[in-house]
C-alpha angles and dihedrals in degrees: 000000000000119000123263107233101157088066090047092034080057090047099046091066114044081062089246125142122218088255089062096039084048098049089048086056100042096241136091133284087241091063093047090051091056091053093052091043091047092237091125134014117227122250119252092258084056095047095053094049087044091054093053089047102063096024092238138112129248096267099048082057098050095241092130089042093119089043114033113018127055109254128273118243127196093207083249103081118057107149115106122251111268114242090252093060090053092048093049075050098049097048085051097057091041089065089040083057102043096051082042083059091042099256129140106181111142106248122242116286106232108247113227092209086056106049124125094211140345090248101056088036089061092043088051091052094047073047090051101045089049099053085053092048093050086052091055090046083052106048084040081056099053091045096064079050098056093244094143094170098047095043089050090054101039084060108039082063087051096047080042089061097042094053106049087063093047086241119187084237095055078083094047088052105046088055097050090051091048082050096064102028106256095100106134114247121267125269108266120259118267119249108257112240125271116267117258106267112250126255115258120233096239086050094046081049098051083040096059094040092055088054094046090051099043083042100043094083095056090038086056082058109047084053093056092047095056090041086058094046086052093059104045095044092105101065099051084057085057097047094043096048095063086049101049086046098056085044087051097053099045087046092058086042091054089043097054092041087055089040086066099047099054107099091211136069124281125232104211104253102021128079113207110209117222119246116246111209111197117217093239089059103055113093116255099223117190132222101227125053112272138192142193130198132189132220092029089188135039138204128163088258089063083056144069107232105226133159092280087052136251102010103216130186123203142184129215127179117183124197121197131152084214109116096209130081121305125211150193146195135189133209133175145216089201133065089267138171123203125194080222129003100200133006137142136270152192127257103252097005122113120243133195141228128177113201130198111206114185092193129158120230115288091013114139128197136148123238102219120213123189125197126200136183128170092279103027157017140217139200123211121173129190117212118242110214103173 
């Protein structure tokens, strides 16, 4: 569509921006910007605000300019208009028409199968899209009027348009239509299906008397072979007594052998198994008191930057076969603020230190940590890369 420069011209010189055209209308600056582009017409309600605003007609605005007044060149253009574009115009002034006229009827959805070309057919869907969204500015329109009727059915034949071609503001409408009240009613629910028909009892009795007679081979046999079961029963009695007997007697054998093993005393009834302890598993303690540290080296990557500084979390483990207190105590090269520089600790237990480093880019340093037990002490340290 071609620009209309008349309305901006109008602006223009009263010194306003689109923001202020837009808030003396009551819309938004967008809007205003797509008039003046050409990209959309006013309604009727806007033309007429628009009008009393700048103390001017419609055609003084431009606003007739497709219908009534030749069209503006600017000496640059000079190729005609292709028979799509006219088309994409002409749907635009035909819904202008028909809510000029009072109607309210959803336009056509373009088909796909009977288009003429991909090009015309997207042109007759931006058509199409437009009509249904001139239907929603309407019906928005005649609410702020208090046109409840109109406005209902203005945009139950938006919601309509939107819908038949599954588009993302079918749901936008519908709820501003359940917002004020003008939402259609819903479809109503659909019947639930008949119940199965019963059985009769002639049929439940055929039924069971198939079954017995395709069943009653398999059922024959199933009794032999129990029958059969039943006879012979007593000499599998014999052959399994003088087994259970032998598996009896190796199983009291094998209790009492382990009975006289166990180092500890028996409770008549209750064998207490003897706990096996694997090499691997017994703990290596050392002589001499040791220490661990991770991480064993620190970058600012390793910490969480907060307002102390670098926050830094560490892990020590000591090992020492003495069985008094063991402590510790930490320094720094760097400015550096522990949440506890010395404490004590348990031989094998983790124990925790959180460090604040305020450090600058590229600075080293060492945090020192030193370990000491009754008989002796040790010295970790943890490098320091900023």
């Amino acid at each position: 569509m071609t620009p209309n420069r008349r309305l901006k011209q109008a602006r223009e010189l009263r010194g306003w921006s689109q923001a202020k055209v837009a808030q003396q209308l009551g819309t938004d600056a967008t809007t205003v910007s797509r008039w003046e582009r050409g990209l959309f017409s006013p309604t009727p309600y806007f033309r007429e605000k628009l009008c009393t605003l700048f103390s001017k007609n419609t055609a003084e605005l431009g606003l007739l300019e497709g219908a009534d007044q030749p069209q503006e060149s600017n000496g640059n253009d000079s190729s005609p208009r292709s028979p799509a574009s006219h088309l994409f115009q002409a749907g635009i002034e035909w819904q202008a028409k028909e809510l000029h006229a009072g109607k309210n009827t959803p336009p056509v959805a373009p088909s796909w199968p009977k288009r003429t070309d991909t090009f015309t057919y997207i042109l007759q869907s931006a058509t199409y899209d437009q009509q249904a969204h001139l239907l929603w500015g309407e019906a928005y329109v005649r609410a702020l009027q208090g046109q409840h009727k109109e406005a209902q059915l203005l945009g139950e034949a938006s919601l309509s348009a939107f819908e038949s071609v599954n588009h993302l503001n079918a749901t936008a409408i519908r709820e501003w239509l359940d917002q004020r009240g003008l939402a259609p009613p819903p479809p109503p629910p659909t019947s639930a299906p008949p119940p199965p028909l019963p059985v009769l009892p002639e049929q439940h009795k055929r039924s069971t008397s198939q079954m017995l007679r395709v069943g009653g081979t398999g059922i024959a046999l199933i009794l032999i072979v129990v029958a059969a079961l039943l006879l012979t029963g007593f000499s599998f009695n014999q052959l399994r007594s003088p087994a259970l007997t032998s598996s009896t007697a190796h199983a009291v054998s094998v209790t009492k052998r382990e009975t006289q093993a166990q180092p500890f005393p028996q409770v008549a009834g209750i064998v207490t198994p003897t706990p096996t302890v694997s090499p691997v598993d017994m703990p290596t303690v050392p002589s001499a008191l040791m220490a661990e540290i991770t991480p064993a080296n620190l970058t600012p990557q390793d910490c969480i930057l907060e307002s102390l500084g670098y926050r830094c979390t560490l892990t020590f483990w000591l090992y020492s076969n003495d069985l008094g207190p063991l402590t510790w105590n930490a320094s720094s090269t760097l400015p550096t603020q522990f949440n506890a520089s010395k404490g004590t600790s348990a031989s094998g237990q983790p124990s925790q230190v959180i460090v604040y480093i305020r450090s600058s880019p590229g600075e080293k340093g060492q945090l020192i940590f030193t370990f000491t037990s009754s008989t002796d002490t040790c010295t970790k340290s943890v490098t320091w890369q900023g």
